[in-house]
N, C-alpha and C positions, 0 to 999 in steps of 0.2 A: 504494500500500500504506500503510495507518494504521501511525506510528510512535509510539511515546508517548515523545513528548520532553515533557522536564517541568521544574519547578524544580527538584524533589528530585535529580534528579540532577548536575545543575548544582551544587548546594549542598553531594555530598559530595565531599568533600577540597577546595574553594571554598579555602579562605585557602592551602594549597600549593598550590594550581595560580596563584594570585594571587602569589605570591610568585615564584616563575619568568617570569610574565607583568610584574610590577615590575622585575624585575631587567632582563630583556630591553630594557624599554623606558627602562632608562637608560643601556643602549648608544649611541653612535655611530649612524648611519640610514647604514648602507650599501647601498647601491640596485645592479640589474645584475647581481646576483650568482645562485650556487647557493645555495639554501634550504632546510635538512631542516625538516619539519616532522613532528610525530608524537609518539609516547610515548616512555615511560623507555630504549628502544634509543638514543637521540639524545641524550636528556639526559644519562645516564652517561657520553656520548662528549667527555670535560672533563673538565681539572684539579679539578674541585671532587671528582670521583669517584676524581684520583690515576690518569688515563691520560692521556696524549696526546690532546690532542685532535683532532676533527673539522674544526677550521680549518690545523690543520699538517700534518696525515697527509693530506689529500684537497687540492692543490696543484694550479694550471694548469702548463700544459706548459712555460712560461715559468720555474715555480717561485711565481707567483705566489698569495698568498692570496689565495681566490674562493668558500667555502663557508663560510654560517653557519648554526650551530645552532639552533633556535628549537621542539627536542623540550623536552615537560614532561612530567614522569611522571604515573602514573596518569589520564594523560587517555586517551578513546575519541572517537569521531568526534562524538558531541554537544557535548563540550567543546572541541576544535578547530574546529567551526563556529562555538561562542560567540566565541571567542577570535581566531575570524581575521581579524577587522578591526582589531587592537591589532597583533598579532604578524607578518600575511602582508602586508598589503594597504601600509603605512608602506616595507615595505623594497622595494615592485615590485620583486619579482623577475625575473631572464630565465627561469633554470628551478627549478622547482618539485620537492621529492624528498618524495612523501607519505605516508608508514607509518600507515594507519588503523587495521590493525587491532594488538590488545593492548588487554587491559579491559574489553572489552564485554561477556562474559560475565558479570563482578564485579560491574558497572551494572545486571545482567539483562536485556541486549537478546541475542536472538537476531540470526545471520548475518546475514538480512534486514533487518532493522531497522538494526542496524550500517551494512549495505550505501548504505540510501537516503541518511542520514547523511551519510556518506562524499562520497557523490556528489552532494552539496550542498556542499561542500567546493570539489571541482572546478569544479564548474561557476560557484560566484563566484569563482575565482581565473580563470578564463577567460574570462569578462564583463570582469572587472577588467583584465585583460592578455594583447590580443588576440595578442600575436607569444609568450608563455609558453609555455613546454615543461614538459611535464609526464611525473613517472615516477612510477608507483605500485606499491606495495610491493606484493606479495603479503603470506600471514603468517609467522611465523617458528616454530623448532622450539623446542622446551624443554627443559634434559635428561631429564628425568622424566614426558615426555608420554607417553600410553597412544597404543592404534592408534584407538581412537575418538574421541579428544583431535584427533591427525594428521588422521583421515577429516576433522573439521568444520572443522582450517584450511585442508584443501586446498578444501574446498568453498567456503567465503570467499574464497580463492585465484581459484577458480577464476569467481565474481563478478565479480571486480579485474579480471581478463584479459578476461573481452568485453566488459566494459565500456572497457577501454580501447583495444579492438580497434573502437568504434564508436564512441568518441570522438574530432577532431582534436586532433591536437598532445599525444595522451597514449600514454606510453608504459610497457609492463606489467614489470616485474620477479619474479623469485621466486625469493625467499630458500630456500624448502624445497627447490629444486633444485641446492643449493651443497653438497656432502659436505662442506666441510669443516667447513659450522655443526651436523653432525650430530655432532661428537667432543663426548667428555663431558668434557675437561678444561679447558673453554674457558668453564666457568662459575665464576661464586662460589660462595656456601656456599646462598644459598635457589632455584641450577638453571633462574632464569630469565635473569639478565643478566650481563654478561661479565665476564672479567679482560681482562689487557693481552692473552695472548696470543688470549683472544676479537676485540677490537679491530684486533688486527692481521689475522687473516683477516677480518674485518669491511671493515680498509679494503682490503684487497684484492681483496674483492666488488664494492669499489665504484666501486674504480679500474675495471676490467673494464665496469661496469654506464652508467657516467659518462666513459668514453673519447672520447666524440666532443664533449662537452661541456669537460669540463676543457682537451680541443685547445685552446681558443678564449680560455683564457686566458693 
């Protein structure tokens, strides 16, 4: 399928998606670990947004930290493909936590398009690291989503799932099947990303989503 991946897109919001991609990569290089990767769901999940973060709330069974951040906002799958040889490929990951979709729409890529994207994503992170475990997001709700809004995440949704249903070593998650990110008071003020007490049934998705994984460390 023809996707029209372009400069122009790559180029808008370029200096804050740089800016997150800068910051990240004057981290520490910690290798072996869990790895979100994905949009502003991930990024928010940080002190700089004034929650708890994604490296303390999502703990091995040990107690140990084992999970890094490396969402940046306003990206879609064209820009996380740009980007994942800075951001994914430096920390070799064990397992991989992928949120593609969020944005694509904004970009003007339809599901489709989105989709091939995405699964260009995967499939260098699995070239790259033959023993990688992979989980991919389905999409997520909004407060303010219509039923036509819902129909075309679940349809994206529903993409994510057989493709990771014929993929090895990927495994499909969905977020739209969790009641509890359907309450309305779990947002801020612009309906699409969280507060605390968002965050907190957030990471209890994910403890749930990541239990046999987190075992391990």
């Amino acid at each position: 399928m023809p996707v029209k991946v372009g400069l122009q897109y790559i180029e808008q919001w370029k200096d804050s998606m740089e800016n997150y991609v800068r910051r990240y990569e004057r981290e520490p290089v910690v290798k072996d670990q869990i790895v979100f990767y994905g949009p502003s769901y991930y990024t928010r999940w940080s002190e700089r947004w004034e929650h708890r973060p994604l490296r303390e709330e999502l703990v091995g069974k040990s107690g140990a930290a084992c999970c890094i951040n490396r969402g940046f906002g306003s990206s879609c799958p064209e820009h996380q493909l740009y980007y994942y040889s800075r951001m994914i490929r430096p920390l070799a990951p064990r397992v991989l936590v992928y949120g593609s979709w969020g944005n694509s729409e904004a970009f003007g890529y339809t599901n489709e398009e989105a989709f091939e994207l995405a699964q260009r994503v995967v499939m260098y992170a699995l070239t790259d690291f033959p023993e990688l475990r992979i989980y991919l997001s389905g999409a997520q709700a909004t407060r303010d989503m219509d039923e036509a809004t819902l129909a075309s995440r679940r349809a994206y949704s529903e993409m994510i799932r057989k493709f990771a249903e014929e993929t090895p070593r990927c495994t499909y998650f969905d977020p739209l099947s969790w009641e509890p990110l359907f309450a309305k008071d779990i947002y801020v003020s612009d309906g699409v990303h969280y507060n605390q007490k968002g965050y907190d049934i957030y990471a209890d998705f994910y403890r749930e989503v990541l239990k046999d994984e987190l075992a391990k460390y």
